[in-house]
C-alpha positions as CSV (number, residue, x, y, z in Angstrom):
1,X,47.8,71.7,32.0
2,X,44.9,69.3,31.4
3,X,43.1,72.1,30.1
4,X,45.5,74.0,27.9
5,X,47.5,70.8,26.8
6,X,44.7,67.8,26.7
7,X,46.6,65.0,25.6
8,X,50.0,66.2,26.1
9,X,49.3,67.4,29.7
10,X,51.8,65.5,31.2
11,X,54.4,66.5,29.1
12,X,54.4,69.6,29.5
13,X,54.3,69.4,33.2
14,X,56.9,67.5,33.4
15,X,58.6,70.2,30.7
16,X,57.1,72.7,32.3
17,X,57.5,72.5,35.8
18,X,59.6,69.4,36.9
19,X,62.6,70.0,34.7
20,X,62.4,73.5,35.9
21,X,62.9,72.4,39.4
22,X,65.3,69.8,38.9
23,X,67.3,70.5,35.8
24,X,67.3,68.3,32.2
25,X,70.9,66.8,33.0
26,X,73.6,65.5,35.6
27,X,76.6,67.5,35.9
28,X,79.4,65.8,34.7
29,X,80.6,64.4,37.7
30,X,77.8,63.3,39.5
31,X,77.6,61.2,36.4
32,X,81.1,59.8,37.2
33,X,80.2,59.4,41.0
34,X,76.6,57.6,39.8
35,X,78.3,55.3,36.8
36,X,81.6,54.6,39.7
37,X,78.6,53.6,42.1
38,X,76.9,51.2,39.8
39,X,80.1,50.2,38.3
40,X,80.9,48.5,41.5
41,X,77.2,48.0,43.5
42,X,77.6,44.2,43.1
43,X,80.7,43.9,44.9
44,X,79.5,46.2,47.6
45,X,76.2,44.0,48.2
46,X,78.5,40.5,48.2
47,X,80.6,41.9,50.8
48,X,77.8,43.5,52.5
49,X,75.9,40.2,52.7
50,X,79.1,38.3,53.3
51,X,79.9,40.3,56.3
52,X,76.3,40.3,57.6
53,X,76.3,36.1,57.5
54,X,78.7,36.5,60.0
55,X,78.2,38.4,62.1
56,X,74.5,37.3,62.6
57,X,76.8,34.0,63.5
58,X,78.6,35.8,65.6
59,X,75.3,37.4,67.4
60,X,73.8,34.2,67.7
61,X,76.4,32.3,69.4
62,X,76.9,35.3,72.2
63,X,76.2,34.5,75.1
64,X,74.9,38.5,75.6
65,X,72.6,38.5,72.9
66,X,68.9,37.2,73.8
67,X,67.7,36.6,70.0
68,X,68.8,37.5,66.3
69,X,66.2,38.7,63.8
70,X,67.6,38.0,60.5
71,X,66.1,35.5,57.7
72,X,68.7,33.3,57.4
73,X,68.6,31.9,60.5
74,X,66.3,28.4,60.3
75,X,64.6,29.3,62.9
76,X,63.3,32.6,61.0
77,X,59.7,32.4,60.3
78,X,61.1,34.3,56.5
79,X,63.5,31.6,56.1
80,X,62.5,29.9,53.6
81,X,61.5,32.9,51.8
82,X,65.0,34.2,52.6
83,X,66.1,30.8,50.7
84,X,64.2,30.8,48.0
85,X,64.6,35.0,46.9
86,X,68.2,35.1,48.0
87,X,69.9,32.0,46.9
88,X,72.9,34.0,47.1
89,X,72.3,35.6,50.7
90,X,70.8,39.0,51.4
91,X,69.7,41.2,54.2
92,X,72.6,43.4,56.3
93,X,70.4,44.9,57.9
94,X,68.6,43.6,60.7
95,X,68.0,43.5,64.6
96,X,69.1,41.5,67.8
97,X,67.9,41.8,71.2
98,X,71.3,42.2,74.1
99,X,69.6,40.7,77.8
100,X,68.9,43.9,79.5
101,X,67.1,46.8,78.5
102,X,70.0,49.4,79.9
103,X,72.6,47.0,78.3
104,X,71.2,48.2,74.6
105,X,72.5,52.2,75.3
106,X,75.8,51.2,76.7
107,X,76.6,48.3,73.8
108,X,75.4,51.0,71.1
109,X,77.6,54.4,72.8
110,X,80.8,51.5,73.2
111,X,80.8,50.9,69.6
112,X,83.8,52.8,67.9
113,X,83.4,51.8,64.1
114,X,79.7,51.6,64.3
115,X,78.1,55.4,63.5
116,X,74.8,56.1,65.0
117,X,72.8,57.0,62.3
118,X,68.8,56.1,61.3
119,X,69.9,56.1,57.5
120,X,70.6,52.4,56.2
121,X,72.5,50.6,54.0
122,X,75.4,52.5,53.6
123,X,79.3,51.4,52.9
124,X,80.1,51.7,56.7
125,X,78.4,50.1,59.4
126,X,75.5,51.8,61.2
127,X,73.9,51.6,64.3
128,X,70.5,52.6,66.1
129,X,68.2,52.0,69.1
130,X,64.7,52.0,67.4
131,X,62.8,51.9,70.4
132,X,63.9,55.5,71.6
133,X,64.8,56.8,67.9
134,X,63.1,55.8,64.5
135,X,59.9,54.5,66.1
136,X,59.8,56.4,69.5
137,X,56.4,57.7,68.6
138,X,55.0,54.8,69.7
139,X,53.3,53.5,72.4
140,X,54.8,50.5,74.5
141,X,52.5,48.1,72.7
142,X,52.7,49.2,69.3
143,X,56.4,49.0,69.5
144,X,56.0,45.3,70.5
145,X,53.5,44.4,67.6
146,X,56.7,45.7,65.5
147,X,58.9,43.5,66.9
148,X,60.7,46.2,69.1
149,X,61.6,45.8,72.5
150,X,63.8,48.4,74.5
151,X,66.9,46.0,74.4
152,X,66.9,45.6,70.0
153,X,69.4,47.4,68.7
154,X,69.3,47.6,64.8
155,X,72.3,47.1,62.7
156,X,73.4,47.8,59.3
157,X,76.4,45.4,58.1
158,X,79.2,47.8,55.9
159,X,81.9,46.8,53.8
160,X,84.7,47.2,56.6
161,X,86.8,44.2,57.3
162,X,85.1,41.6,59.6
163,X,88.0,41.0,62.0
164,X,87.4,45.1,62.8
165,X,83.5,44.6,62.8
166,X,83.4,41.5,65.2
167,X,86.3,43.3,67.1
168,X,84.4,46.1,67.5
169,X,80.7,44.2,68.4
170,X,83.0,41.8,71.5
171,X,84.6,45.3,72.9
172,X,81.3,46.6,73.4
173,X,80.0,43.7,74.8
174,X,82.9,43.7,77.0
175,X,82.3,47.4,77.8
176,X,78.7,46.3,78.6
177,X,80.1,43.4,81.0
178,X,82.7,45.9,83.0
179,X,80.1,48.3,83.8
180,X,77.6,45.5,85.0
């Protein structure tokens, strides 16, 4: 293209070959789905972040629950960058550590709204155990420069109600506490 096209190489690539691949328009309705999407994004990420504030709360205050990663709390070493980016909160997704390595399987496989899934950020809740998942291609030690320990479970915070969320986080900590 740089050849044939000189200054209008990229344009005609893109012509050429992306729009080829890709198409020149959205259908119709994925135009709907992506204008509903945006249409309502801000409420999603309020409630989102509202949910997430509390149950980071929650986490924090169970007595199960060895530490929370999340910026807002103040002993976060982000913060205060958590303050001063998100005046208005931010961050559903995040980790904690359960006490017990074997604890972090049974909590996650107890969890009934929670889905199992690496992806993140969706409208529903999500759940994963990075250690033997997203980053299991790592040794023992490079896990633990990333923060990872075999009892961190990550969560994503959705848009459920958080009476079911909590609900659901306390029956699997009680599901934990039965099979002890």
């Amino acid at each position: 293209f740089a050849k044939d096209c000189a200054p209008a190489a990229f344009v005609t690539y893109i012509r050429a070959i992306l729009l080829r691949d890709t198409g020149a328009t959205l259908s119709p309705f994925n135009s709907f789905l992506l204008l509903q999407g945006l249409e309502t994004l801000s409420l999603r990420v309020e409630r989102h972040v509202e949910n997430a504030l509390k149950v980071v709360d929650f986490l924090s205050k169970h007595p199960k629950v060895e530490s929370v990663n999340h910026p807002s709390l103040p002993d976060s070493p982000y913060h205060e960058l958590y303050k001063k980016y998100f005046p208005n909160g931010g961050a559903s997704i995040f980790t904690f550590n359960i006490k017990g390595s074997e604890e972090a399987h049974k909590f996650i496989d107890s969890l009934k709204i929670f889905s199992l899934l690496a992806n993140v950020a969706d409208v529903k809740s999500l759940v994963i155990h990075p250690a033997t998942t997203t980053h299991s291609q790592l040794t023992d030690e490079e896990l633990a420069d990333q923060g990872i320990a075999q009892n961190t479970i990550r969560l994503s915070i959705g848009t459920e109600h958080i009476d079911d969320i909590i609900a659901d986080l306390e029956q699997a900590f009680e599901a934990v506490k039965a099979a002890e």
